[in-house]
N, C-alpha and C positions, 0 to 999 in steps of 0.2 A: 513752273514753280518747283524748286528741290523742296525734297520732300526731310521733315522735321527729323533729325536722332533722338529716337527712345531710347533713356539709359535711367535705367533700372539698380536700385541698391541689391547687394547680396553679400550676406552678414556671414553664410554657411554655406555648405554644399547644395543643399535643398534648395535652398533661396537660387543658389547660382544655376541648378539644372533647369528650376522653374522660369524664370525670367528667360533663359536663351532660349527654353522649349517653346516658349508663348511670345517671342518675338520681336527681345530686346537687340538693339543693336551695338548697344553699349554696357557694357556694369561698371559699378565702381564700390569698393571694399574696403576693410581697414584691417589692418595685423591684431595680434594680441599686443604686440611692441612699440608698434607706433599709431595710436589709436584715442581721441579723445574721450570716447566713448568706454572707458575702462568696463563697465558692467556686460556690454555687450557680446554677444557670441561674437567672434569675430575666427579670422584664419591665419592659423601660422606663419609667419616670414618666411620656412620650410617649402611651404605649398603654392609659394609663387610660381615658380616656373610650372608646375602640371595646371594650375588656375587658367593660365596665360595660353596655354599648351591647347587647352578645353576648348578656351573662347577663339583663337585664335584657327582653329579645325572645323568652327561654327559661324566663322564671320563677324565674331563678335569684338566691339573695342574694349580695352581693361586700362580702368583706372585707379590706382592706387592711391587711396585718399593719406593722408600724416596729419597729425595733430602735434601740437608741443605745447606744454603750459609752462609757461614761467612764473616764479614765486621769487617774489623780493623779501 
């Protein structure tokens, strides 16, 4: 039987060290820029690649969540 992917939210730094620490296999995040979640701590579009850099040195997969609202 394969075995199930834990993927874990991570809103900030903390969030992202804690989840890989404790045995996520996956994260997935949102920018300041493209993010529905306007109110939420989230991570710069800047900090993509060192985020990716992170997970990616830990086995971890990154997913990069987008939102978009449209208003008529």
């Amino acid at each position: 039987m394969k075995k199930p992917e834990l993927m874990a939210p991570a809103g900030d730094w903390i969030m992202l060290l804690t989840v890989v620490k404790n045995g996520a296999d996956a994260v997935y995040f949102g920018t300041d820029q493209l993010n529905m979640r306007a109110k939420a701590k989230n991570f710069q579009i800047e900090k993509l690649p060192e985020i990716v850099e992170y997970c990616r040195s830990n086995n971890v997969k990154t997913y990069l969540t987008a939102g978009f609202c449209l208003y008529s």
